[in-house]
Structures are given as C-alpha cells and as structure tokens.
N, C-alpha and C positions, 0 to 999 in steps of 0.2 A: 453682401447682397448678391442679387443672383449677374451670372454673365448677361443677364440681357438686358440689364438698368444697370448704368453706370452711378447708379444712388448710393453713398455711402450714410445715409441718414446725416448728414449736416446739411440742415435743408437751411440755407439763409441767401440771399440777393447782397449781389455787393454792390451798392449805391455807385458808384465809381465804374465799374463795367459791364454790369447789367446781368452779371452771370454769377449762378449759383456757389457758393465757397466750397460746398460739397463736390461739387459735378462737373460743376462748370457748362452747364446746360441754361441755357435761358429760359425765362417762363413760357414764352411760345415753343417751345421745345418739352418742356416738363408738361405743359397742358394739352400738346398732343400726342406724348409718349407712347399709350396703350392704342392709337389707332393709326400709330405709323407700320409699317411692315417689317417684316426683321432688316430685309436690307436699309433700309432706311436705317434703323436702329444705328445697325453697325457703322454707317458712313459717317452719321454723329458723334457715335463714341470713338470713329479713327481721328476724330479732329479734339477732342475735350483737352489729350494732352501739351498739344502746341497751344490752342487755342488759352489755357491757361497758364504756361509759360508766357507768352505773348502780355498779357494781361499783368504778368509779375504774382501769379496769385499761385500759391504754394498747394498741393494735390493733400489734403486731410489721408495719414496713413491708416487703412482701414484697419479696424477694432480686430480680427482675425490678425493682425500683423502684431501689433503689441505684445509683449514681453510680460 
C-alpha cells in the first residue's frame, strides 16, 4: 500500500483491543483517514508500531515482503 496508509489490506477489528490486525489503526482513526492532514497521518502511523507491540498483536508482513 502507499506510504501514506499504513493499510496493508488485512482489514479485521480485534475484539480484545479495538484495533485493526492490519494496522493497528482503530475505526475512529480508519473513518477519518482521508480528511486528516498528512501530519496528522504521519503522528498516527509513528505510534501503530508501539501501539501494537503494546497490545501483543503481531504487524501482518506485507504481501511485497513475501518470498
């Protein structure tokens, strides 16, 4: 996906922490995506990696990474 969605198309909600198994974005986050500004963007996508370690929830290796 592009640098400025942290979407890797595993779009599913984990019951358990509220955030997306793809992204790690929550839906208030994913449903205002397209009308945040880039820096907004980017402040989100510098938190998804702690923010999903945190959670214990594993980062889906994206489809361009695969073997």
């Amino acid at each position: 996906m592009s640098k400025e969605t942290p979407c890797v198309a595993v779009c599913m909600i984990d019951p358990r922490t509220s955030l997306c198994l793809g992204c790690g974005r929550t839906l208030p986050e994913i449903a205002r995506w397209h009308r945040m500004d880039g820096a907004e963007r980017r402040a989100v996508m510098a938190t998804l990696p702690a923010r999903m370690a945190d959670a214990g929830l594993a980062p889906p290796i994206p489809a361009a990474d695969h073997d």
